[in-house]
PDB file of N, CA, C and O in Angstrom:
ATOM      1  N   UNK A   1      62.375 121.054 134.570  1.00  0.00           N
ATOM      2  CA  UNK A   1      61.032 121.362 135.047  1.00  0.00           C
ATOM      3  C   UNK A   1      60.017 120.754 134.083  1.00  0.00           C
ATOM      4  O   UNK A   1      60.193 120.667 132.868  1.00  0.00           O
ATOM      5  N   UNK A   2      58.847 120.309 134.806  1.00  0.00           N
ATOM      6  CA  UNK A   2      57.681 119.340 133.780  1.00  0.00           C
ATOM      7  C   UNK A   2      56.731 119.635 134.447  1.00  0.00           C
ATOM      8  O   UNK A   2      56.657 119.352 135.643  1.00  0.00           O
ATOM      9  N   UNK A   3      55.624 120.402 133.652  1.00  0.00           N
ATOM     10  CA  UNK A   3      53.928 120.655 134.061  1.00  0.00           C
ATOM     11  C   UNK A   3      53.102 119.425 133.459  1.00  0.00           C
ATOM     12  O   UNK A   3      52.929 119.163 132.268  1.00  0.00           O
ATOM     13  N   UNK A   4      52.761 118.924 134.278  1.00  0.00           N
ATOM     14  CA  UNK A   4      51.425 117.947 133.998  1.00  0.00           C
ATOM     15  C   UNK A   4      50.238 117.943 134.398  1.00  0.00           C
ATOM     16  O   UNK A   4      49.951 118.630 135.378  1.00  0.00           O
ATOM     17  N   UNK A   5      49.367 117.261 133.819  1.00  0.00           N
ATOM     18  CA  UNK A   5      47.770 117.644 134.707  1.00  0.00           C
ATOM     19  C   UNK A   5      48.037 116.301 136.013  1.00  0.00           C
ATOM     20  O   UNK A   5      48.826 115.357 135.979  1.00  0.00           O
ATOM     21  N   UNK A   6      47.109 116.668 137.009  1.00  0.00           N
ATOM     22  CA  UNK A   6      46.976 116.053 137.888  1.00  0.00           C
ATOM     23  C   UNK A   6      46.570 114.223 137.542  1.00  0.00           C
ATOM     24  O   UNK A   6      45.615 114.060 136.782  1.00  0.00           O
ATOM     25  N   UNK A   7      47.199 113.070 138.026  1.00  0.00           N
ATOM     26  CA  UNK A   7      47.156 111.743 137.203  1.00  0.00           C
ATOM     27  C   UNK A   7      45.565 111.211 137.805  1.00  0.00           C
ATOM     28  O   UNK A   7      45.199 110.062 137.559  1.00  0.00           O
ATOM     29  N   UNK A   8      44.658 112.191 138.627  1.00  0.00           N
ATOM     30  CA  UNK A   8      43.633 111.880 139.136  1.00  0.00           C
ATOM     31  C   UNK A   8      42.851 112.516 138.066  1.00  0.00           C
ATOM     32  O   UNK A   8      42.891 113.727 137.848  1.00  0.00           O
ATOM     33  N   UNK A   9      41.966 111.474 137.241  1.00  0.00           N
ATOM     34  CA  UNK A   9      41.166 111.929 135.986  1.00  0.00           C
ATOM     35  C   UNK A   9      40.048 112.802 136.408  1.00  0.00           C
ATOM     36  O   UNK A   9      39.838 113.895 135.881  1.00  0.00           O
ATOM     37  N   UNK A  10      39.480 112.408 137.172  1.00  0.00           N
ATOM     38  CA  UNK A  10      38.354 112.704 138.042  1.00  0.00           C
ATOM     39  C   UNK A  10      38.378 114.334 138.920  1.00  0.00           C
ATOM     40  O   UNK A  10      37.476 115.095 139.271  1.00  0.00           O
ATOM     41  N   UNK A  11      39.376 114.364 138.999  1.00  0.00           N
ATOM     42  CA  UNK A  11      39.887 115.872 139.571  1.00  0.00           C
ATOM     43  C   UNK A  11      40.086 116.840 138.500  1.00  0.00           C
ATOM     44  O   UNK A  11      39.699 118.007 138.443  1.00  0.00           O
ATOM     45  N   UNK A  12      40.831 116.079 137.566  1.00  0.00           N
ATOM     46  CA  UNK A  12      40.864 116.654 136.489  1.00  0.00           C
ATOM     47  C   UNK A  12      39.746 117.779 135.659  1.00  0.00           C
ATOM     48  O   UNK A  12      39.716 118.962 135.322  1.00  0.00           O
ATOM     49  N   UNK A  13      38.622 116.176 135.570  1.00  0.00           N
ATOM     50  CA  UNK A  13      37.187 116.716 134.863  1.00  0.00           C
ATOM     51  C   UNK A  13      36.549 117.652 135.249  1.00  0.00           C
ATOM     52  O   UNK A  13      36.086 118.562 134.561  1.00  0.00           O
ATOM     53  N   UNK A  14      36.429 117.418 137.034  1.00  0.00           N
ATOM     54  CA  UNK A  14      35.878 118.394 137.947  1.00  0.00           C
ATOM     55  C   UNK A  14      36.491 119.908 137.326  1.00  0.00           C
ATOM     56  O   UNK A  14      35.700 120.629 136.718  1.00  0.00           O
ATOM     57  N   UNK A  15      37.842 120.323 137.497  1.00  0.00           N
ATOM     58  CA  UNK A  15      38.182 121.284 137.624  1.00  0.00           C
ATOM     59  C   UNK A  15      37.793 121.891 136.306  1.00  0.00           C
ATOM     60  O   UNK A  15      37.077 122.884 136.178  1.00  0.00           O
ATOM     61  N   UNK A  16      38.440 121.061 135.162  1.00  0.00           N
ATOM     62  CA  UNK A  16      38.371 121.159 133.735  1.00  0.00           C
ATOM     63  C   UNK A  16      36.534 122.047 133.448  1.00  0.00           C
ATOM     64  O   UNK A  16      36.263 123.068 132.815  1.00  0.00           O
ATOM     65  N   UNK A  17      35.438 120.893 134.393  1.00  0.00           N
ATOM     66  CA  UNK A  17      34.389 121.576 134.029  1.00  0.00           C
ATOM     67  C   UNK A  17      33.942 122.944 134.825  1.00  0.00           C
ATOM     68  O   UNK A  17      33.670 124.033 134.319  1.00  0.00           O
ATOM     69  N   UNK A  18      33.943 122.686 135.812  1.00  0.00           N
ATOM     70  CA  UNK A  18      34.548 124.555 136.573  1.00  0.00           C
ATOM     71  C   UNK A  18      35.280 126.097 135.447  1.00  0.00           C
ATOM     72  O   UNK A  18      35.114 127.309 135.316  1.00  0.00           O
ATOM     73  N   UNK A  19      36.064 125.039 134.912  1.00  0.00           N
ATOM     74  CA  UNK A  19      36.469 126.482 134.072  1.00  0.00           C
ATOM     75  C   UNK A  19      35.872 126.277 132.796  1.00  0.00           C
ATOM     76  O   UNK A  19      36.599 126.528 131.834  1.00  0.00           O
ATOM     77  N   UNK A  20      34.997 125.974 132.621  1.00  0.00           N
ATOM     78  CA  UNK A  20      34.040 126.004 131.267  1.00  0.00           C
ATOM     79  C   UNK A  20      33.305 126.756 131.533  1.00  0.00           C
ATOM     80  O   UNK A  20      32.890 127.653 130.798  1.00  0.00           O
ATOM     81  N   UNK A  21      32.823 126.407 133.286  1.00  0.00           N
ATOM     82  CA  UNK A  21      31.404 127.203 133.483  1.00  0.00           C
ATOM     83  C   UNK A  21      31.854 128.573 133.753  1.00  0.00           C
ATOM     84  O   UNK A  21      30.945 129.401 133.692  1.00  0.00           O
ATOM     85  N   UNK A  22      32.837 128.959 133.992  1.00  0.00           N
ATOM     86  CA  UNK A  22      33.426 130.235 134.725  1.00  0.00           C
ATOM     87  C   UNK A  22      34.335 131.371 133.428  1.00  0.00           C
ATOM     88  O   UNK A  22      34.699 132.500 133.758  1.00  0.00           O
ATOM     89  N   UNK A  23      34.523 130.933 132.305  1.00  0.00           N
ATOM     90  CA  UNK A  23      34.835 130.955 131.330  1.00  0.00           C
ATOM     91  C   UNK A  23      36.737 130.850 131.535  1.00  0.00           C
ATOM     92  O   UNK A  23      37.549 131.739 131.279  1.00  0.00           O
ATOM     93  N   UNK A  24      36.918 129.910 131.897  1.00  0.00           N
ATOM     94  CA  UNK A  24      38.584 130.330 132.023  1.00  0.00           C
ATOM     95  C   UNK A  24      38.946 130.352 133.452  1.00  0.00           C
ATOM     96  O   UNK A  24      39.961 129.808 133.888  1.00  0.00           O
ATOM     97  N   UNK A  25      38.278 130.853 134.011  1.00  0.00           N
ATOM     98  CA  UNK A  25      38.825 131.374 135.775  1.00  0.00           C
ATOM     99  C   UNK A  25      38.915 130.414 136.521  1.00  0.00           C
ATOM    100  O   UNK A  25      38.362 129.331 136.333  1.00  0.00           O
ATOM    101  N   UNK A  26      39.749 130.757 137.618  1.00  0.00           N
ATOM    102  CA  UNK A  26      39.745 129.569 138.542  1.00  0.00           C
ATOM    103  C   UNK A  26      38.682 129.107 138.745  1.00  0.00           C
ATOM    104  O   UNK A  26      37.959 130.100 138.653  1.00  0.00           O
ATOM    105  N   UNK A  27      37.817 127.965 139.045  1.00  0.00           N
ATOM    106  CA  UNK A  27      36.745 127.498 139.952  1.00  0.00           C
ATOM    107  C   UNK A  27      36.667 127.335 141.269  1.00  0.00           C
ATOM    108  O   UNK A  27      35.703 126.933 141.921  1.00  0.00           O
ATOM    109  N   UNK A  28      38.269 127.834 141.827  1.00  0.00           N
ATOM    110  CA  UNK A  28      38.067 127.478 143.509  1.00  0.00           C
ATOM    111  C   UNK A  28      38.497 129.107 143.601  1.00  0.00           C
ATOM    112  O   UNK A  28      39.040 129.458 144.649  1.00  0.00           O
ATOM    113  N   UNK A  29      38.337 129.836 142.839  1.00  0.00           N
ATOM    114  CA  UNK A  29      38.889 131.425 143.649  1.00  0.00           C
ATOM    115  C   UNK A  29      37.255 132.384 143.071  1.00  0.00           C
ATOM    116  O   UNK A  29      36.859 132.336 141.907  1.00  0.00           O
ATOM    117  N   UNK A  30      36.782 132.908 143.812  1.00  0.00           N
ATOM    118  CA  UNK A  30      35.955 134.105 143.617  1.00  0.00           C
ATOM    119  C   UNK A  30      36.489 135.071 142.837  1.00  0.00           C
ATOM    120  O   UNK A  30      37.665 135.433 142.855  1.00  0.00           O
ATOM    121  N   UNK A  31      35.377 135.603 141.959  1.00  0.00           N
ATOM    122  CA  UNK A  31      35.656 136.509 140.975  1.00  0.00           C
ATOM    123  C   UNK A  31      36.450 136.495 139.857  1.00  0.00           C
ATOM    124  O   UNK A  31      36.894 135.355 139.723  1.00  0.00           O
ATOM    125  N   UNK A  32      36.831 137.220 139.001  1.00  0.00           N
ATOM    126  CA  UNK A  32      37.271 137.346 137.564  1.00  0.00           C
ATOM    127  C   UNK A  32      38.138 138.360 137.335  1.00  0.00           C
ATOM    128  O   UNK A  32      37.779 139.419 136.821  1.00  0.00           O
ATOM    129  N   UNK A  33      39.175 138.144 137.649  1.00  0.00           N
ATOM    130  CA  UNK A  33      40.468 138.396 136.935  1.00  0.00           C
ATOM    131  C   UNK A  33      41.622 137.911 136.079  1.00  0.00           C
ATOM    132  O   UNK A  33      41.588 136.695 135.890  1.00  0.00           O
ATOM    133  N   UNK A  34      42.722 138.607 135.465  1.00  0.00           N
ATOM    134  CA  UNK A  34      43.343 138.049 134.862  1.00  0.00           C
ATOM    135  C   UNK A  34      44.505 137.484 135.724  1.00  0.00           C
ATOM    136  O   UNK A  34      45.299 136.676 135.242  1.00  0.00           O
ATOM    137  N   UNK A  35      44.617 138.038 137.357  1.00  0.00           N
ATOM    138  CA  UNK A  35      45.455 136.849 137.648  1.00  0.00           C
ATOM    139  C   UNK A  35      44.686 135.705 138.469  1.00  0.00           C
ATOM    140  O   UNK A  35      45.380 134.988 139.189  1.00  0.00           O
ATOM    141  N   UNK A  36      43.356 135.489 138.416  1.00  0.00           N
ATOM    142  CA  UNK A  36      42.885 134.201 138.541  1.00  0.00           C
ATOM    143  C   UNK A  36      42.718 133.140 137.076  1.00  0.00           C
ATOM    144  O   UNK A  36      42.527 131.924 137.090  1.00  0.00           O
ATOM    145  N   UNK A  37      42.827 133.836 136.137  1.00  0.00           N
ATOM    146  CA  UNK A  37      42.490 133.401 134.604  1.00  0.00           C
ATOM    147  C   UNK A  37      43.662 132.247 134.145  1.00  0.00           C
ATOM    148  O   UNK A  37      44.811 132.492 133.777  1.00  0.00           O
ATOM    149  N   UNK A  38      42.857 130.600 134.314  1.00  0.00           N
ATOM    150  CA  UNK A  38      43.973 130.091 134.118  1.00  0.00           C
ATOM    151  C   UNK A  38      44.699 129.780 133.128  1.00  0.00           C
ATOM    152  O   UNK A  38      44.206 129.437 132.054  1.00  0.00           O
ATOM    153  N   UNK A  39      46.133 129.862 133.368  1.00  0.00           N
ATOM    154  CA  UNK A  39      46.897 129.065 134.754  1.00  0.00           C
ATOM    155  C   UNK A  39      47.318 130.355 135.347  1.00  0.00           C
ATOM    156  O   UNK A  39      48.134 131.098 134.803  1.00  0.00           O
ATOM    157  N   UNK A  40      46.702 130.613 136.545  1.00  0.00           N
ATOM    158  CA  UNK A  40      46.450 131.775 137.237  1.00  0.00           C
ATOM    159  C   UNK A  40      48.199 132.214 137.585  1.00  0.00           C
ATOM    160  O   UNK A  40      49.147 131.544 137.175  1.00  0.00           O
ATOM    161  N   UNK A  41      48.299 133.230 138.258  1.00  0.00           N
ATOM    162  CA  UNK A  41      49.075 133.832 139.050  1.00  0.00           C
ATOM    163  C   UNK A  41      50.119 133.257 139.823  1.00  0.00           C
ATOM    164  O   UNK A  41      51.331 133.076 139.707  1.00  0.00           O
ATOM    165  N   UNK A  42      48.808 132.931 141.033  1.00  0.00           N
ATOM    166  CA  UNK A  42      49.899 132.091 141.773  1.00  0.00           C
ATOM    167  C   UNK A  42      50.775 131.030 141.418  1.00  0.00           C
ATOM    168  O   UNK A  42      51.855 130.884 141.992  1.00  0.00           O
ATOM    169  N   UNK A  43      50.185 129.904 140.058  1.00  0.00           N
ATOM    170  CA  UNK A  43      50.711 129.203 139.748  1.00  0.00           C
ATOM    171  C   UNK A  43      52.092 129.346 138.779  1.00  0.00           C
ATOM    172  O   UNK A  43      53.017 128.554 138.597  1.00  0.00           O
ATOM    173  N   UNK A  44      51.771 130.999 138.114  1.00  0.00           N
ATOM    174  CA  UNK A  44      52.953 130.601 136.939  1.00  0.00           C
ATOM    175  C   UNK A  44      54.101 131.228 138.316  1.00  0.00           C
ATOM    176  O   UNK A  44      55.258 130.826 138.444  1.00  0.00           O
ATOM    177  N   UNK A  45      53.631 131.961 138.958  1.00  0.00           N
ATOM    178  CA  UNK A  45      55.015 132.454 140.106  1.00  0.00           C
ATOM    179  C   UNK A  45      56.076 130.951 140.953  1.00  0.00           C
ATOM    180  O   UNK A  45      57.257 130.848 141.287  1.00  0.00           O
ATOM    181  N   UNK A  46      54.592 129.804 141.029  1.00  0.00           N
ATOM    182  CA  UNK A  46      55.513 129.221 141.646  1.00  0.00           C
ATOM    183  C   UNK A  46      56.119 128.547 140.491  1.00  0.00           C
ATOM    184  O   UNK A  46      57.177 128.056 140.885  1.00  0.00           O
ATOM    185  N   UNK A  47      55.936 128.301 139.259  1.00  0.00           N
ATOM    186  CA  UNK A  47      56.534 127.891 138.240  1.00  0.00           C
ATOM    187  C   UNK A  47      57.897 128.594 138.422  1.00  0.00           C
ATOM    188  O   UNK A  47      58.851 127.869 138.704  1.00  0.00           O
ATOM    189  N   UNK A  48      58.042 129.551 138.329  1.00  0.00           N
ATOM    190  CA  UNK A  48      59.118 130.528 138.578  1.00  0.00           C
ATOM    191  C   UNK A  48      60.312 129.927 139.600  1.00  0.00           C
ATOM    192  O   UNK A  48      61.509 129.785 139.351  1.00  0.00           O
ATOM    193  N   UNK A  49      59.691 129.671 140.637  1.00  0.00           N
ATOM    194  CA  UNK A  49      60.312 129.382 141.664  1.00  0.00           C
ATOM    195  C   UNK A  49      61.283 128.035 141.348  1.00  0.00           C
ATOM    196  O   UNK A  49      60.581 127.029 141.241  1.00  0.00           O
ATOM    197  N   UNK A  50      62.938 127.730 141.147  1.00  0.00           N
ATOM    198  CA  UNK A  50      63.440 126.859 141.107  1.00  0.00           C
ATOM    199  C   UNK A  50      62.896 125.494 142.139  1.00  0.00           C
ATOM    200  O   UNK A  50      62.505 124.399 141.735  1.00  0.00           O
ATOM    201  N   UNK A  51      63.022 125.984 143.635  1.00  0.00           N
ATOM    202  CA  UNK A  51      62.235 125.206 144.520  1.00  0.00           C
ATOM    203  C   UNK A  51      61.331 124.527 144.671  1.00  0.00           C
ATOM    204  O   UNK A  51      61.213 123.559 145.423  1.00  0.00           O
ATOM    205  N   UNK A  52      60.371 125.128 143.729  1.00  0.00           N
ATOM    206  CA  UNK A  52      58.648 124.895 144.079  1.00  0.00           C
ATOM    207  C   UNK A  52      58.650 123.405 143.298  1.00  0.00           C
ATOM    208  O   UNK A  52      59.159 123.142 142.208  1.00  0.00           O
ATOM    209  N   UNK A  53      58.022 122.643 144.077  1.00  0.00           N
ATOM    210  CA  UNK A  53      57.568 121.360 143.392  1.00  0.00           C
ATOM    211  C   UNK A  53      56.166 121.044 144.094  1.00  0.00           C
ATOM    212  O   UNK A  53      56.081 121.082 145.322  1.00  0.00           O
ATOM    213  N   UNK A  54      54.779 120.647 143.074  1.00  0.00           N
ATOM    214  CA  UNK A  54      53.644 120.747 143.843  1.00  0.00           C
ATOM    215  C   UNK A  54      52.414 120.943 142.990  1.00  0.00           C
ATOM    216  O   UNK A  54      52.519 121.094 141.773  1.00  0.00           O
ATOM    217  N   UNK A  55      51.536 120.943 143.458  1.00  0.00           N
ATOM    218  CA  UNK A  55      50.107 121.209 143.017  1.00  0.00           C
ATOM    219  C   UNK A  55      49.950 122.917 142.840  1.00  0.00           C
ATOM    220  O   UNK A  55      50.530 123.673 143.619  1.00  0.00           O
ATOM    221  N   UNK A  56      48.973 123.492 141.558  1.00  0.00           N
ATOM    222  CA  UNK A  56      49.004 124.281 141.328  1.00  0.00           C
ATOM    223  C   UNK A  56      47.033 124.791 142.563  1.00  0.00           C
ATOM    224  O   UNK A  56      46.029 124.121 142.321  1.00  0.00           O
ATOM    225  N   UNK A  57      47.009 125.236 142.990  1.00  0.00           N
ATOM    226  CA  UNK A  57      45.779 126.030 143.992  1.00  0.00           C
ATOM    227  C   UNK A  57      44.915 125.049 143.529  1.00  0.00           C
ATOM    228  O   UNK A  57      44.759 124.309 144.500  1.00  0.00           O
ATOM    229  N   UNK A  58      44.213 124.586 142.527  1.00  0.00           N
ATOM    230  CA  UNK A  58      43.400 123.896 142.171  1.00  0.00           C
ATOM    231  C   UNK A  58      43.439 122.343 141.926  1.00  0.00           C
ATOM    232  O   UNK A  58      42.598 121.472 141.703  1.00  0.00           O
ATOM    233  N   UNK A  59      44.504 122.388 142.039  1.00  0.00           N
ATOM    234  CA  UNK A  59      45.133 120.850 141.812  1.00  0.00           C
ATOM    235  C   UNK A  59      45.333 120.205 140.473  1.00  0.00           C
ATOM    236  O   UNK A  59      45.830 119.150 140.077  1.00  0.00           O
ATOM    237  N   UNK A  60      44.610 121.506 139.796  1.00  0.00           N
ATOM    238  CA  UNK A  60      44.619 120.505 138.188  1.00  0.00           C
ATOM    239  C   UNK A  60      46.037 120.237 137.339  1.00  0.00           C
ATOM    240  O   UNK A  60      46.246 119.517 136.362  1.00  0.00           O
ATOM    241  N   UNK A  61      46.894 121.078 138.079  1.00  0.00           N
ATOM    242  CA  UNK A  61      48.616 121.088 137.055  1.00  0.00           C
ATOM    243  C   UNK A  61      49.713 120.495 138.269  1.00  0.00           C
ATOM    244  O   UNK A  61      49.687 121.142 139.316  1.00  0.00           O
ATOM    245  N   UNK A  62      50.535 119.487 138.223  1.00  0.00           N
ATOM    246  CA  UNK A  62      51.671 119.574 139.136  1.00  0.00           C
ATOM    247  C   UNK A  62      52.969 120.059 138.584  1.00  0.00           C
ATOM    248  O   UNK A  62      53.331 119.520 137.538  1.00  0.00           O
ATOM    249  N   UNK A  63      53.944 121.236 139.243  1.00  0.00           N
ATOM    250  CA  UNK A  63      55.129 120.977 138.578  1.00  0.00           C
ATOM    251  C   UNK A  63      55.979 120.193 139.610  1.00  0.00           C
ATOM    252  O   UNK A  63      55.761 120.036 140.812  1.00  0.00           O
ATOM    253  N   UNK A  64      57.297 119.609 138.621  1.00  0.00           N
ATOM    254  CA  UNK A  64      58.493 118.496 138.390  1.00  0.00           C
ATOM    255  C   UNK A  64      59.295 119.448 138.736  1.00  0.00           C
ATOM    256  O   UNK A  64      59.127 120.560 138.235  1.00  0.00           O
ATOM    257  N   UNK A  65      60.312 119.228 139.642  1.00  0.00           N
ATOM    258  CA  UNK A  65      61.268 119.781 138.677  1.00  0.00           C
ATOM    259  C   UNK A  65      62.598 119.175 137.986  1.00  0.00           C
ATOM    260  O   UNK A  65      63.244 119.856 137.189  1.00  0.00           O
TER     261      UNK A  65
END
């Protein structure tokens, strides 16, 4: 298994600056929690997942496996 950022720089920055402004939190999910707080929830679950290969909700991480 291999987490990388997305090879689109530009998506990257976007998102990257989203969670500056948000302090941490997703930029594409409403509100402030710790399982939106990234690398949110959904993402470390599908990390979890042997199966899962893909973009993390925001696009900024893909996992390999």
């Amino acid at each position: 298994m291999k987490i990388t950022l997305n090879p689109d720089k530009e998506v990257v920055k976007t998102v990257k600056d989203g969670l500056l402004k948000k302090g941490g939190y997703c930029p594409c999910k409403m509100g402030k929690s710790e399982d939106i707080k990234c690398m949110c929830k959904e993402f470390r679950e599908q990390i979890a997942d042997p199966e899962f290969e893909g973009f993390c909700h925001c696009m900024l991480y893909y996992k390999s496996k």
